[in-house]
C-alpha positions as CSV (number, residue, x, y, z in Angstrom):
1,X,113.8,99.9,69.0
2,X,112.7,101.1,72.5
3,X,109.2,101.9,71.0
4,X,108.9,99.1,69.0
5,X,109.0,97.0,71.6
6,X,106.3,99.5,73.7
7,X,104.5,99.1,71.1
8,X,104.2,95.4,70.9
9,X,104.4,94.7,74.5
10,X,101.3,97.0,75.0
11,X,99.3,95.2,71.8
12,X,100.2,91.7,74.0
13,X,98.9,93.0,76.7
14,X,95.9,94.5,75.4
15,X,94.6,91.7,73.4
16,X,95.6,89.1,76.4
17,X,93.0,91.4,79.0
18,X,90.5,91.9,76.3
19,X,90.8,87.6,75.1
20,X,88.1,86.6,77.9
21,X,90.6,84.3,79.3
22,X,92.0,86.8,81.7
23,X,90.9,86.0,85.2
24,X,91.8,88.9,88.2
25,X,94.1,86.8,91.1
26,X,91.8,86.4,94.2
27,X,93.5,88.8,96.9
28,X,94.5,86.4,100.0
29,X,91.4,87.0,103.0
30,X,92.8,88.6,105.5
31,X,92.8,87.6,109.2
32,X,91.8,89.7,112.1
33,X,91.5,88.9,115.7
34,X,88.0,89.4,117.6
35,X,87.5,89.0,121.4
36,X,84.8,86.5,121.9
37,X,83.8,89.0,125.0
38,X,79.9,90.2,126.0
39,X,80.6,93.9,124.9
40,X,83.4,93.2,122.7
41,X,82.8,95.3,118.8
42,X,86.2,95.9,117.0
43,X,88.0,94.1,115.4
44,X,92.2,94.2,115.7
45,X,95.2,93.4,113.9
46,X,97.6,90.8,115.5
47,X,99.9,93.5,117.6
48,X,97.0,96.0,119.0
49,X,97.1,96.6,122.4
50,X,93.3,96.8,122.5
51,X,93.1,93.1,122.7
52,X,94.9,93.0,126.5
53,X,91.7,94.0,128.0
54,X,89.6,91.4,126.2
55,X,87.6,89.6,128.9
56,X,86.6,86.8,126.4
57,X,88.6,84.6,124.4
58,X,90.5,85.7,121.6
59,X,89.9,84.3,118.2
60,X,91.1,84.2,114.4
61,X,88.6,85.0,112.3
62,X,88.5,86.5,108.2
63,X,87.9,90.3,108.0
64,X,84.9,89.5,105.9
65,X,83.2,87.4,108.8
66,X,84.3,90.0,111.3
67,X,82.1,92.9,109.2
68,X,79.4,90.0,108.6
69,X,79.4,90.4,112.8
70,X,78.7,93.6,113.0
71,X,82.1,94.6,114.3
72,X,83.9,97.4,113.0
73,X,88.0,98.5,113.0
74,X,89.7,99.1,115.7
75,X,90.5,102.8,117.0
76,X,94.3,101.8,118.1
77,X,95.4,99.1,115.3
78,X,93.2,100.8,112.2
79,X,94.0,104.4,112.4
């Protein structure tokens, strides 16, 4: 019984991926803090301790727009 139901769950499964009306979920964006500063390059998750020496402001931005920036990750945060 065990594989006949293996067996049919994995033909489901198979035909719904291969049906053309599968669509992949879109991953949430994720969120990364920049400092707005002159010399500023990183980017940092919400509890690095780079961010205390930020001279600028601090802002919210998407990790894609961060990259799109220039900046890269963080030493401290994204090890």
């Amino acid at each position: 019984m065990k594989a006949f139901t293996l067996i049919t769950l994995f033909f489901v499964l198979s035909s719904f991926a291969s049906s053309g009306n599968y669509k992949p979920v879109k991953e949430a964006e994720t969120t990364v803090l920049i400092c707005t500063g002159k010399y500023s390059k990183r980017y940092h998750n919400s509890q690095c301790r780079g961010m205390k020496s930020c001279k600028g402001d601090k802002k919210k931005v998407s990790l894609s727009e961060a990259k799109k920036m220039g900046l890269t990750a963080c030493g401290y945060c994204y090890k």
